[in-house]
C-alpha positions in Angstrom: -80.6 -150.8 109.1 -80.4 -149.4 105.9 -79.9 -152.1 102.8 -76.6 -151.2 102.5 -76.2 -152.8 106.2 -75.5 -149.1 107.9 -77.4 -148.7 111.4 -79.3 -145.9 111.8 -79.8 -144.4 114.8 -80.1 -141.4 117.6 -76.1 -140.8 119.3 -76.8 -139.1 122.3 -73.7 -137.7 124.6 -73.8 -136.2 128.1 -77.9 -135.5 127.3 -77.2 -133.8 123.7 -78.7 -135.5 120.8 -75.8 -134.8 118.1 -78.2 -135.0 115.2 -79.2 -131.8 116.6 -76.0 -130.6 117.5 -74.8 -130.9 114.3 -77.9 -129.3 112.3 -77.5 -126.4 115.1 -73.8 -125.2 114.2 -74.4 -125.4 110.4 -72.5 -128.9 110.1 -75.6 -131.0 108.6 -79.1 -130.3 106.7 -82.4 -132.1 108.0 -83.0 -134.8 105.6 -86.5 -135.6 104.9 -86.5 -138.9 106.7 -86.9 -137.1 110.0 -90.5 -136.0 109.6 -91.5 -139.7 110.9 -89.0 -138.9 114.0 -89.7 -137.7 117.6 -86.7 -134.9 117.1 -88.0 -133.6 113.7 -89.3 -130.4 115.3 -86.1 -129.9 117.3 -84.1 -130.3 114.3 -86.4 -128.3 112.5 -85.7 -125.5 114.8 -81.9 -125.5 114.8 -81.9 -125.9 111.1 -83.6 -122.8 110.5 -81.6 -120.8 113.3 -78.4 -122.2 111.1 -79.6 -120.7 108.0 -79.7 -117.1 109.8 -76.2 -117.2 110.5 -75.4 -118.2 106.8 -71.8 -120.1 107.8 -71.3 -123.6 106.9 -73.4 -125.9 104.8 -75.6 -122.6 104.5 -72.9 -119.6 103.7 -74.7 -119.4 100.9 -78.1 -119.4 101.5 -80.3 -116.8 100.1 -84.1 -116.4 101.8 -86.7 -117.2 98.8 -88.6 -114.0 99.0 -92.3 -114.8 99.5 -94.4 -112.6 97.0 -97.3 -111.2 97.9 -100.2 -112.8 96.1 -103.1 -109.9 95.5 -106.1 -111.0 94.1 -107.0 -109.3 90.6 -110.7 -108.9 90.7 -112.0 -109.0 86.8 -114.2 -106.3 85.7 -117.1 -108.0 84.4 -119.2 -106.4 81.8 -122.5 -107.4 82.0 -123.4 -109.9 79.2 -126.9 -109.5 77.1 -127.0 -112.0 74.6 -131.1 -112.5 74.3 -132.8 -116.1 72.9 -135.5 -116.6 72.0 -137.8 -118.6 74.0 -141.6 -120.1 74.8 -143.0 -119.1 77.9 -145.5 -122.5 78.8 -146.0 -122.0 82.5 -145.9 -119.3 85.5 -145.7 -120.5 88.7 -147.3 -118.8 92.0 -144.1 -117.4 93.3 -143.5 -115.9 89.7 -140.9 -118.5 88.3 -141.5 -119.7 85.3 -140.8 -122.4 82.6 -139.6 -121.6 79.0 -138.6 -123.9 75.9 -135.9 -122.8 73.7 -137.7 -122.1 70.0 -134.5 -123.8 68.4 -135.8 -127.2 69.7 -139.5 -126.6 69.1 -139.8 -128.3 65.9 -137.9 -131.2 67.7 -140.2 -131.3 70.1 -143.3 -131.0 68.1 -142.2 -133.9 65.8 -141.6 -136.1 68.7 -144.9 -135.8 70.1 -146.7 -136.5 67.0 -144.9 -139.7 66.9 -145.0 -140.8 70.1 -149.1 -139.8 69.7 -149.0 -141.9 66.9 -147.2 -144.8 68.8 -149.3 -144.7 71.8 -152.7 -144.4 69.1 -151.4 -147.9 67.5 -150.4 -149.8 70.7 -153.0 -147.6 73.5 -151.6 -149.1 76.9 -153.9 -151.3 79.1 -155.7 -149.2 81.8 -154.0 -149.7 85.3 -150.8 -151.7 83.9 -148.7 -149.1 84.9 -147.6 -148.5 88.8 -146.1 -145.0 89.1 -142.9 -144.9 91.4 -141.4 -141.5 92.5 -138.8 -140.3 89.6 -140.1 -142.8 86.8 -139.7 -140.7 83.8 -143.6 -141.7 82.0 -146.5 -140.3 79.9 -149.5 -138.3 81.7 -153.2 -137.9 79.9 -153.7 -134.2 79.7 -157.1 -132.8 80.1 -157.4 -132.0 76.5 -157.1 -136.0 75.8 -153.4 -136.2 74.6 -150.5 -137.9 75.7 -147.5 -136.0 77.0 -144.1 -136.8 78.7 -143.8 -136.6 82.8 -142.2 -137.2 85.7 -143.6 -138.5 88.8 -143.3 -136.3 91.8 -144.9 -138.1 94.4 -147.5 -140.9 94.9 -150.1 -140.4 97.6 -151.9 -143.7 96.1 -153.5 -145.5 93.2 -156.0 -142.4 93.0 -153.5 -139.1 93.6 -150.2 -139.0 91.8 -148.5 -135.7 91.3 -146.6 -135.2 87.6 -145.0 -132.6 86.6 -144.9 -132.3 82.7 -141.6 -132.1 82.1 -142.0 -130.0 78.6 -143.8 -127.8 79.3 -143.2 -127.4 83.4 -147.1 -127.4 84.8 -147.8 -129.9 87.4 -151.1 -131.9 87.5 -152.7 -134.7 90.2 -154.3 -138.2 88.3 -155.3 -141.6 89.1 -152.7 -144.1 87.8 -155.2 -144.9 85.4 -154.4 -141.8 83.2 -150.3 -142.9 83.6 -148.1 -145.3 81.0 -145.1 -146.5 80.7 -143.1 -143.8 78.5 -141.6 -145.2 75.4 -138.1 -145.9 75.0 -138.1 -144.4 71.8 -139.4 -141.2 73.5 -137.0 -140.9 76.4 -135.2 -138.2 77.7 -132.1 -139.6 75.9 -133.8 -139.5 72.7 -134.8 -135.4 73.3 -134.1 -134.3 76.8 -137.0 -132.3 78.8 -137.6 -129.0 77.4 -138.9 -127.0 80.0 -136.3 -125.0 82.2 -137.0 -122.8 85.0 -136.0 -119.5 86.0 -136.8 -116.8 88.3 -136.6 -112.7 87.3 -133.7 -111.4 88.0 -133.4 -107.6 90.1 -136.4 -108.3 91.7 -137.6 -110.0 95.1 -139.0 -112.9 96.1 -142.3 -111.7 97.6 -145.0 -111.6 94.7 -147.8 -110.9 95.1 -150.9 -112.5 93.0 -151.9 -109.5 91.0 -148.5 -109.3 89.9 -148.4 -113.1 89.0 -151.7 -113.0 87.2 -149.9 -109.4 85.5 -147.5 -111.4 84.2 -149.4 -114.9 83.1 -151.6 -112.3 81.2 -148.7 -110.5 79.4 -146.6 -113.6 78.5 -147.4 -116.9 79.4 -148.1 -118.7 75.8 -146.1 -116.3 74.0 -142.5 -115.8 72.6 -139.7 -113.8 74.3 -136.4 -113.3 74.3 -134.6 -114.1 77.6 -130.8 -113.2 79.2 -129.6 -115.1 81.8 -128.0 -112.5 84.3 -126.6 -114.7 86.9 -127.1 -118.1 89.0 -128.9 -117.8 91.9 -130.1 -120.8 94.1 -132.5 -122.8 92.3 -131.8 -121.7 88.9 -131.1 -119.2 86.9 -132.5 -115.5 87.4 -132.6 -113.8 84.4 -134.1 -110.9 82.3 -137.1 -111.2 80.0 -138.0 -109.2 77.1 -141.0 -109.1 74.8 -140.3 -110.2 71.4 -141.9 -107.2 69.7 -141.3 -104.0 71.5 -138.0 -105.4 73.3 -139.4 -104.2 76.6 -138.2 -105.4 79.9 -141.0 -107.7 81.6 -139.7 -107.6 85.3 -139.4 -103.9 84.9 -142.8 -103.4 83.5 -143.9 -105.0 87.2 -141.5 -102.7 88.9 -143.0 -99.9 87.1 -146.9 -100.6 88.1 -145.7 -101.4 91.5 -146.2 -104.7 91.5 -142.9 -105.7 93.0 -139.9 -104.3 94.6 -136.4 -104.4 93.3 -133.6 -106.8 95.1 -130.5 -104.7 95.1 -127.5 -106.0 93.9 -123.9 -104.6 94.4 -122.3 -106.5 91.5 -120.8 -103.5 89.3 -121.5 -105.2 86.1 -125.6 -104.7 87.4 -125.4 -101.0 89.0 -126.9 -99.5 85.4 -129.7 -101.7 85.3 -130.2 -101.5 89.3 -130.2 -98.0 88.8 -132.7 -98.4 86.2 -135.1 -100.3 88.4 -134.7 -98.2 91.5 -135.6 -94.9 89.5 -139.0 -97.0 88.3 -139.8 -98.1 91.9 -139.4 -94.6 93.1 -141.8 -93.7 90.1 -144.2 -96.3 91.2 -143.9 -95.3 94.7 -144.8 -91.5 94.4 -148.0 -92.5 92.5 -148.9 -94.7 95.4 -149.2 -96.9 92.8 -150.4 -101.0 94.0 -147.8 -102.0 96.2 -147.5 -98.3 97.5 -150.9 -97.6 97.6 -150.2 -96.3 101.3 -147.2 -94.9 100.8 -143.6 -97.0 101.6 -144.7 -99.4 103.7 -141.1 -100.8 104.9 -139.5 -99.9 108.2 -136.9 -97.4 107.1 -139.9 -95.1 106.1 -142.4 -95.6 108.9 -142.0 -92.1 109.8 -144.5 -91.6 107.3 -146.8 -93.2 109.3 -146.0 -91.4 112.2 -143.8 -94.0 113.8 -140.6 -92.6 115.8 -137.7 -94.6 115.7 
């Protein structure tokens, strides 16, 4: 019953529901209310055979045309907009951590005053217990304090850090651990190492082209372009401040690593770039190719059949 006091109901005559009768010879629309009913797929059905026929409640039904939705893929330029950046650490599968030179006299002021702080009120040895995540300070081996972040705690004697300015990990006793200084926090300045990985180029390194690299750039200014986000962080392209050079190409060049080939149009001029370099490196048997190609679609070379 409806609040007006109507019944609602089904009418069923000789086996016919007339709800569906009527909807059927264009006499009656669905109305909404149906959807919670048994019948709504029956009346569904006669409703839209009633519109077909266009007589009745729907002589003047038009059919909404449905448009095609095609997807406009944007042409994307490839973006270089180079900063300027701090290379402090290279890791062993050639990722490495950079701080932004716009912050660095942030950064600098903040640690003398937080070396100043710590110099007037030294914490007492062993007060500090490290728990996985704590944000504290870590007592390098040069004897100063610096900001960290506990990885993992094997026990009193072996805690893992990483120093979250300047990305290099280290394992102390507790004993070399505080508390870090609310004034200090994250909040205050927040970490100022960032990762990423070289773009165009794979995984794989090798350690001669690691220790290439922490020779040519670690502790030194470049100027870096994020090309795209890949898993982990960003890959991106490094150049030397000076000569505006390409790092990862330089590697590519000496054979030091192979190119990861992208399809992305905005990248085919630079892929191109790299693949022209590796075939370079590769017909001077140069490191990597001492032996020639060395992957299976050339082991013909070797005198493999396929």
């Amino acid at each position: 019953m409806d609040k007006a006091g109507n019944f609602i109901g089904w009418l069923h005559t000789e086996g016919l529901n007339l709800s569906v009768a009527l909807v059927e010879h264009a006499l009656s629309k669905v109305h909404f209310t149906a959807e919670r009913s048994p019948y709504y797929k029956a009346l569904l059905a006669a409703e839209e055979a009633a519109k077909q026929k266009k007589e009745k409640v729907w002589s003047h039904y038009e059919e909404v045309p449905v448009e095609e939705v095609v997807p406009v893929l944007e042409e994307k330029e490839r973006t270089a907009n180079y900063k300027p950046v701090f290379v402090t650490e290279i890791t062993d599968d050639l990722h490495f951590y950079v701080q932004d030179v716009e912050t660095g006299a942030q950064l600098e002021k903040l640690m003398e005053n937080m070396r100043t702080e710590v110099g007037n009120h030294p914490p007492v040895e062993g007060s500090y217990a490290p728990r996985r995540g704590d944000f504290c300070i870590a007592k390098f081996v040069d004897g100063e304090w610096y900001r960290a972040r506990v990885e993992k705690v094997e026990s009193a004697a072996k805690v893992h850090i990483f120093y979250i300015d300047y990305g290099n990990k280290e394992t102390l006793p507790a004993t070399r651990l505080a508390a870090l200084p609310p004034a200090f926090s994250t909040r205050v300045l927040p970490a100022q190492a960032t990762e990423y990985k070289f773009a165009f180029i794979q995984d794989d390194a090798r350690a001669d082209a690691v220790d290439s690299v922490v020779r040519d750039i670690q502790n030194t200014q470049c100027l870096l372009n994020v090309e795209h986000v890949g898993p982990g962080c960003p890959h991106v392209t490094l150049q030397f401040a000076d000569s505006k050079s390409d790092v990862g190409l330089g590697l590519v060049k000496e054979g030091l690593v192979m190119v990861e080939v992208r399809k992305e149009k905005q990248f085919q001029k630079v892929i191109t770039e790299y693949l022209n370099a590796q075939e370079t490196a590769k017909s001077a048997r140069l490191n990597l190719w001492r032996y020639g190609d060395f992957r299976a679609d050339d082991a013909d070379e070797f005198g493999y059949s396929r």
